[in-house]
Every structure is written in C-alpha cells, then in structure tokens.
C-alpha positions in Angstrom: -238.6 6.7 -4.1 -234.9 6.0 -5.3 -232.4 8.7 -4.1 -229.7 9.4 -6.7 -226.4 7.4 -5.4 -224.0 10.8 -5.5 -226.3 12.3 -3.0 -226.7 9.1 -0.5 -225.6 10.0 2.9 -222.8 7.7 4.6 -224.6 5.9 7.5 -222.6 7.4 11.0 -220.5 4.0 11.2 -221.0 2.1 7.6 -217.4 0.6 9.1 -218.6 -1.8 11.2 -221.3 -2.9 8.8 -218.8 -3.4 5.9 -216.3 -5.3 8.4 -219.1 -7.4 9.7 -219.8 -7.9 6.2 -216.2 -8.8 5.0 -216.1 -11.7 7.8 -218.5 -13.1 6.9 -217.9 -13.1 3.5 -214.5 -14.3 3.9 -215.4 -17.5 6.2 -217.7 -18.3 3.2 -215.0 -17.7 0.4 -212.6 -19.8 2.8 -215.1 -22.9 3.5 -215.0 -23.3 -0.2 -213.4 -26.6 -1.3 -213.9 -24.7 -5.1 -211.2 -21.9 -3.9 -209.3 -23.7 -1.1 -208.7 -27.6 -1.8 -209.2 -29.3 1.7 -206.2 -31.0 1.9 -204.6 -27.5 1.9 -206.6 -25.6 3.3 -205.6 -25.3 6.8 -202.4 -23.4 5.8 -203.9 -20.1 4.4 -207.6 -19.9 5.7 -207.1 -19.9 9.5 -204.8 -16.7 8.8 -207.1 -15.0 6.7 -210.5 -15.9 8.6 -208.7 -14.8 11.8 -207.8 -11.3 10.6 -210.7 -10.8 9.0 -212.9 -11.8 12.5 -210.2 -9.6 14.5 -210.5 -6.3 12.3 -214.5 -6.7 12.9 -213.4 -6.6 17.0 -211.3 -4.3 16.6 -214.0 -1.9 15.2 -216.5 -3.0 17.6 -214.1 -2.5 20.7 -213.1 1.0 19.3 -216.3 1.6 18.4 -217.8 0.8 22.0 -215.7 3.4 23.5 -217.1 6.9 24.6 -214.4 8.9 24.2 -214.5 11.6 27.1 -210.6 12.1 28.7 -207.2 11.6 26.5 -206.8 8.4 27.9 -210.6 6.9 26.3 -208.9 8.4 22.6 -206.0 6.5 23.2 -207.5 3.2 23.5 -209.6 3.7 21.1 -207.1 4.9 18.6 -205.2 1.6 19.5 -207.7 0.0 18.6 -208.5 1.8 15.2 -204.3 0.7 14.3 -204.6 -2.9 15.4 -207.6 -3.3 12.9 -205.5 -1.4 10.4 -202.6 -3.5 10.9 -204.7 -6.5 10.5 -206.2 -5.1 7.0 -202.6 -4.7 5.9 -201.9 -8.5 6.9 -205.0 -9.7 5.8 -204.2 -8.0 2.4 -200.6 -9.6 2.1 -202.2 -13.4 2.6 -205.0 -12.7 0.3 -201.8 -12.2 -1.9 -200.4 -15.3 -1.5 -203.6 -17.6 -1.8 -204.5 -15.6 -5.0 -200.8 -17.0 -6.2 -200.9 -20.8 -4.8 -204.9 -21.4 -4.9 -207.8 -21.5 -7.4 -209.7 -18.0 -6.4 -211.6 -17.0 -9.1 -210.9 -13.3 -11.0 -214.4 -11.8 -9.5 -214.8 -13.1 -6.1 -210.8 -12.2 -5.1 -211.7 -8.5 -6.9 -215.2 -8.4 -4.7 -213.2 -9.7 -1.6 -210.4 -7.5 -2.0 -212.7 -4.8 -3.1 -214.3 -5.4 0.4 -210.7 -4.9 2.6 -210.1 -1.3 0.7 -213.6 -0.6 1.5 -213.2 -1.1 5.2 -209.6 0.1 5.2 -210.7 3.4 3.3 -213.8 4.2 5.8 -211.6 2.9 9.0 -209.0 5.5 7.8 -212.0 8.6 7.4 -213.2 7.5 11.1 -209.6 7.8 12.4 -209.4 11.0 10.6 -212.6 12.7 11.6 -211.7 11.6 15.6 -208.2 12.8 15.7 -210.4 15.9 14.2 -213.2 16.0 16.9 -211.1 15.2 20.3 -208.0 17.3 18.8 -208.4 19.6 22.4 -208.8 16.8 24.5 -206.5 16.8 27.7 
C-alpha cells in the first residue's frame, strides 16, 4: 500500500543517500562524450567529479562521528562546512560547463536539482545538531 507523498517520513540521514547519489550521477554525466567533448574534457570534469566525491566524504566523515564532548561537534561541524563549501564550488563550475559545453536543459536541471537537494538536507542536519548538542561543554 502507497503512502501519500505529503505524509512520507524523511529517512534519519536521506543526506548521505542523495550525496552518494549525486556522485555517482555526476561521474556518469561527466564520462559523457555527448555533454563533455573528450578533447576538452579534462578541464571542467576533474573539478566537478572531485567535488562531488568530496561532499559524499565529507558527509560520511561527519556522519561517522558520535558526537559526545564539544570537541566531537566541532569536527564534525567542520566537516558539515567543508561539504558545504564544496556544494557552493561544485555549483559555480556546473555554471561554467552549462555556458562552454553541450549539457542538455533536463539533465543540468536534474543534476543541479540534485546539489540543492543535498545542500538543503546538509543545511537541516547542521541545523537540527547545533539544536541537539546546543549544552554541550
């Protein structure tokens, strides 16, 4: 039995799924001769493979961290930004190779749709820590 979308529950993590999901997608979109001619390739899609493998470690190392004394939220907030900051310069080449290469309308809008996505639920975990371990020492 289907259950209506509005009242789906959010998996605990959905994060690490959907950046799991945008590398993977994005080493496909970049392999593409189609999107990025070979002969030019090598300029734009190590950048944008690389951020998009990073913010999945990034998650995953913030992610494996049990967050117990000041110090564990720390890290793991530092680790939350550096995927962040890697979103925003993932974002900013997707840019550019939407300008100079031959994506298509749909997949740029699905891949870029995919970056907000984990940028948007990276942002709600960040929130819903600083939230939980507030009165840590």
């Amino acid at each position: 039995m289907s259950v209506v979308k509005s009242k789906r529950s959010k998996p605990k993590l959905g994060v690490l799924t959907k950046a799991r999901e945008l590398a993977v997608y994005t080493i496909h979109i970049c392999s593409n001769e189609k999107n990025f001619p070979k002969r030019l390739r090598w300029c734009m899609t190590n950048d944008l493979v690389k951020d998009a493998r990073d913010i999945h470690r990034y998650i995953r190392k913030a992610n494996s961290i049990y967050v117990a004394f000041r110090s564990d939220f720390d890290t793991r907030r530092q680790f939350q930004n550096q995927a962040i900051a890697s979103i925003d310069a993932m974002l900013g080449d997707m840019d550019i190779a939407y300008a100079l290469f031959n994506v298509d309308d749909d997949r740029i809008d699905h891949w870029t749709g995919l970056v907000i996505e984990v940028q948007s639920l990276l942002r709600e975990w960040r929130k819903s820590d600083q939230e939980r371990h507030k009165n840590l020492k």
